[in-house]
C-alpha positions in Angstrom: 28.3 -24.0 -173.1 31.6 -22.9 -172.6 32.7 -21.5 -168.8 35.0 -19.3 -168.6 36.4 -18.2 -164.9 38.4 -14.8 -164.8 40.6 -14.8 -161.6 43.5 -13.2 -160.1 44.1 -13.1 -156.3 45.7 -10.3 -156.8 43.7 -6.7 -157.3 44.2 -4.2 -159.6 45.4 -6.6 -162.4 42.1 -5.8 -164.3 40.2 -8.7 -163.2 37.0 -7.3 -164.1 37.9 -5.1 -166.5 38.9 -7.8 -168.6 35.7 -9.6 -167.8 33.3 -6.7 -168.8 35.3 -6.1 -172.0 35.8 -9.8 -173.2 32.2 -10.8 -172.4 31.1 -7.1 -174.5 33.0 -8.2 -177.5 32.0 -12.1 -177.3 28.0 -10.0 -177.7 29.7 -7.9 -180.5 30.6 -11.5 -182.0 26.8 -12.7 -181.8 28.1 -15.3 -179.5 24.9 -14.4 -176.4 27.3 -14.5 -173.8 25.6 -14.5 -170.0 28.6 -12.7 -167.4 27.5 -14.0 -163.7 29.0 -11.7 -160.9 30.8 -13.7 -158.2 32.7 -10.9 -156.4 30.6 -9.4 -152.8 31.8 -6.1 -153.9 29.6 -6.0 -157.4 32.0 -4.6 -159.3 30.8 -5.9 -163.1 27.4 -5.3 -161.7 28.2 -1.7 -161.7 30.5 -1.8 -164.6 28.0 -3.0 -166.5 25.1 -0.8 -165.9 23.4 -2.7 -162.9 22.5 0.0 -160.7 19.6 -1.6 -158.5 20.0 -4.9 -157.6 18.3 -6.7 -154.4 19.7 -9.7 -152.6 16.7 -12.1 -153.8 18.3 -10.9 -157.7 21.5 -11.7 -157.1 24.4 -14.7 -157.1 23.4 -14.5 -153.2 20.3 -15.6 -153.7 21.4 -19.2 -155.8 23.8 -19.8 -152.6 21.3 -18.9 -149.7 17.7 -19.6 -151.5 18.1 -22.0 -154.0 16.9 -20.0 -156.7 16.9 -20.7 -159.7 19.9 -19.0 -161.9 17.6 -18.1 -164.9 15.1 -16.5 -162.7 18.1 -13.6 -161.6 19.4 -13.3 -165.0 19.4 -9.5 -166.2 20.2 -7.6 -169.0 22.6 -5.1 -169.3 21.7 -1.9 -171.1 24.2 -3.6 -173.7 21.6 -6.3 -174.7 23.8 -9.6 -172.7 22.7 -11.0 -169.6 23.8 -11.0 -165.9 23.1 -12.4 -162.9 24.3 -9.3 -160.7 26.2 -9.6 -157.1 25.1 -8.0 -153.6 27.2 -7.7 -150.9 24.9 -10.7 -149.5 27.6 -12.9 -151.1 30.0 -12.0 -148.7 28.2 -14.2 -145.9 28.6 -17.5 -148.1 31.9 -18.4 -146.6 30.6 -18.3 -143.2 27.5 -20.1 -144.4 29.1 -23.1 -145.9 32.5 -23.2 -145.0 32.2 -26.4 -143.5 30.4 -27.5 -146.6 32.8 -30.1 -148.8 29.5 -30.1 -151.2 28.7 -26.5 -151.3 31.7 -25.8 -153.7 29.9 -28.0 -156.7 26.7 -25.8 -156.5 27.4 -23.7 -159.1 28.1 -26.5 -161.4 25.0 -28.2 -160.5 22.8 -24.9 -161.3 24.8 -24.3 -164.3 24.1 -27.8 -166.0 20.6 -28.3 -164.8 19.3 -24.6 -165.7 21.8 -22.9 -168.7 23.5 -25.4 -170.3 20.9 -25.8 -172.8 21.3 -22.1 -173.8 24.8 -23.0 -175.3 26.2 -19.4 -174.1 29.6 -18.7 -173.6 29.7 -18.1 -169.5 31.7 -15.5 -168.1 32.3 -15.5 -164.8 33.9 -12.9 -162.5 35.6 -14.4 -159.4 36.6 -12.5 -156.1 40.7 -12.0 -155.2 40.5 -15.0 -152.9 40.3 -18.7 -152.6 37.1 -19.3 -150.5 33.4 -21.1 -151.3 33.0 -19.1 -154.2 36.3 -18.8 -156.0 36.0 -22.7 -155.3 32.4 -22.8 -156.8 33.8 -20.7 -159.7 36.5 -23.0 -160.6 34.6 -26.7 -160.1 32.3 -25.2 -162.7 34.5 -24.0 -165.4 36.2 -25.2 -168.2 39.1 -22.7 -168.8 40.5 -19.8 -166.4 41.7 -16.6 -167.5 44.4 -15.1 -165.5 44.9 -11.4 -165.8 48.3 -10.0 -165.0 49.8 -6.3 -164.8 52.7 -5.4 -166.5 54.6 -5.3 -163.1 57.0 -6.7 -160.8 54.4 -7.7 -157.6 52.4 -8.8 -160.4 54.8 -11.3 -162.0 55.7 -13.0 -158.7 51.7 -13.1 -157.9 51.0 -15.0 -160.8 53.5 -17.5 -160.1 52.5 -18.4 -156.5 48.7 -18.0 -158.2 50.2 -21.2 -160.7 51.2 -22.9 -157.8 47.9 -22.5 -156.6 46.5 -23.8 -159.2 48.3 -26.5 -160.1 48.1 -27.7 -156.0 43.9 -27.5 -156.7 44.0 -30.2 -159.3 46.0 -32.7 -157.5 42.9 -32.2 -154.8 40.0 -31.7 -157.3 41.4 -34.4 -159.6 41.3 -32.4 -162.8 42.8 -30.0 -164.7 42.8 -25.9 -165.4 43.0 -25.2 -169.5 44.9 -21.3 -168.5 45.3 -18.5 -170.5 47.3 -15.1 -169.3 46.6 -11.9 -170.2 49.4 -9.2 -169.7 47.3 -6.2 -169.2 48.0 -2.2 -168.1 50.6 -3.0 -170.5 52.8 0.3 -171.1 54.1 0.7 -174.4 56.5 3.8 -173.1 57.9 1.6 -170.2 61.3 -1.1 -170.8 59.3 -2.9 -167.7 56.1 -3.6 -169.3 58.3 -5.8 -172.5 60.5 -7.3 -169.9 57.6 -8.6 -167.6 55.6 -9.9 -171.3 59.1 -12.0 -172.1 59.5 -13.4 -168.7 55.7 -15.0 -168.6 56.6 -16.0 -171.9 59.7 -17.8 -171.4 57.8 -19.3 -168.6 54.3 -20.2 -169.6 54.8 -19.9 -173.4 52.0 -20.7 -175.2 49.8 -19.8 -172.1 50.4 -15.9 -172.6 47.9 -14.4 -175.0 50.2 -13.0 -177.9 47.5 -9.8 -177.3 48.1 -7.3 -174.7 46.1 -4.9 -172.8 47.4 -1.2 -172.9 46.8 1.1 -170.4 44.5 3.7 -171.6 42.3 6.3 -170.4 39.1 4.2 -171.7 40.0 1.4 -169.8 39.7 3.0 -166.5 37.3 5.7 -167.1 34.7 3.3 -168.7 33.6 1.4 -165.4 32.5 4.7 -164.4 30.3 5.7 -166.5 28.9 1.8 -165.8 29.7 1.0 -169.9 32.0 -1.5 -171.7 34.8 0.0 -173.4 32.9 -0.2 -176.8 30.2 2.0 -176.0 32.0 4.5 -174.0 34.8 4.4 -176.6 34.5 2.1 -179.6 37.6 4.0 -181.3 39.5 3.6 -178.6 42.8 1.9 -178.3 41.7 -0.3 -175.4 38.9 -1.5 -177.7 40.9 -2.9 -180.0 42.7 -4.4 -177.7 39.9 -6.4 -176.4 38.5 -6.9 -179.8 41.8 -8.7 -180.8 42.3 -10.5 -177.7 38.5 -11.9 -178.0 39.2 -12.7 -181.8 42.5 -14.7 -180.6 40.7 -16.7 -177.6 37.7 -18.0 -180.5 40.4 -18.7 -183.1 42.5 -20.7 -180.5 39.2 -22.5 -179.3 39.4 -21.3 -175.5 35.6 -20.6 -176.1 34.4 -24.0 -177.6 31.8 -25.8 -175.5 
């Protein structure tokens, strides 16, 4: 069971675009991927095709009642499973703030309930370093860091390193990172000179993929559909096809 963590404190980078579409194409890939929804405002949820969802069937529930993680898993109208967010997760912060243990719950659940499964685990973090973004990243193996083909974006990712880097000196472990230059515009000087300047500074770290900005991209969410079934001809499909196919060939996704 590989976890995978998608995070960004910025928004707008495609955080949970990229999240929908990877975990859609890791299905496409017969890999059974499970996507779990750690973001109050239920974004993927939506995205996804979740369009009911209670508090007692949601990530809220796993914080505030203990339950179980495989009694809240869902699946999409795609055929992979979610557990879906509420806007009940918002109150976790408050609730265990205080909490030094309450950030390794969601690793507990995660080994005691699906690591026998041996899905990969995509999970979709909130813009923000609080309980759950902590939770999020205690339980994962790898994060994936989205980043927009601009300026604010560029400098965001950089103090988001820092970040980072600062967590493992306090966690005692490391962050296996991958970035993902995404709303990437073909037609625009910017978009190449931001790509060469993450990779003269993370190298290796930088998916040689992009994501382009496409029409698909944005309008899928919507219509609460990946990009493959909205538009599986689509360039932004095949952009999240390849970047998938590049993250199992370079082994992010190995248990």
């Amino acid at each position: 069971m590989a976890v995978i963590t998608v995070f960004n404190q910025k928004g707008g980078v495609g955080k949970t675009t990229t999240c929908l579409n990877v975990t859609a194409a890791l299905d496409i890939a017969a890999q059974c991927p499970i996507a779990l929804d750690m973001d109050p405002q239920g974004h993927l949820t939506l995205a996804c095709g979740i369009k009911q969802t209670t508090p007692e069937m949601s990530m809220a529930a796993f914080f505030k009642d203990k339950r179980p993680l495989q009694e809240m898993l869902r699946p999409t109208p795609r055929g992979w499973q979610i557990i879906p967010a509420t806007l009940e997760l918002a109150k976790i912060d408050a609730m265990f703030g205080s909490n030094a243990k309450a950030a390794t719950l969601l690793k507990q659940g995660l080994r005691e309930e699906l690591a026998l499964t041996g899905a990969p685990i995509m999970i979709d973090c909130c813009p923000m370093l609080g309980v759950l973004t902590l939770n999020a990243l205690l339980a994962t193996d790898r994060v994936l860091i989205p980043v927009s083909a601009d300026f604010l974006s560029l400098q965001g990712v950089h103090r988001l390193g820092s970040a980072l880097d600062v967590l493992e000196k306090k966690l005692n472990r490391s962050f296996e990172r991958r970035i993902l230059v995404t709303r990437f515009d073909s037609r625009r000087k910017l978009s190449y000179d931001i790509y060469d300047k993450l990779k003269d500074r993370y190298g290796e770290l930088v998916c040689n993929t992009r994501i382009g900005e496409t029409v698909a991209l944005a309008t899928s969410p919507m219509m609460g559909q990946d990009v493959f079934a909205y538009a599986p001809h689509s360039p932004g499909a095949g952009d999240y096809i390849a970047l998938t196919k590049e993250l199992l060939e370079s082994g992010f996704f190995a248990n």
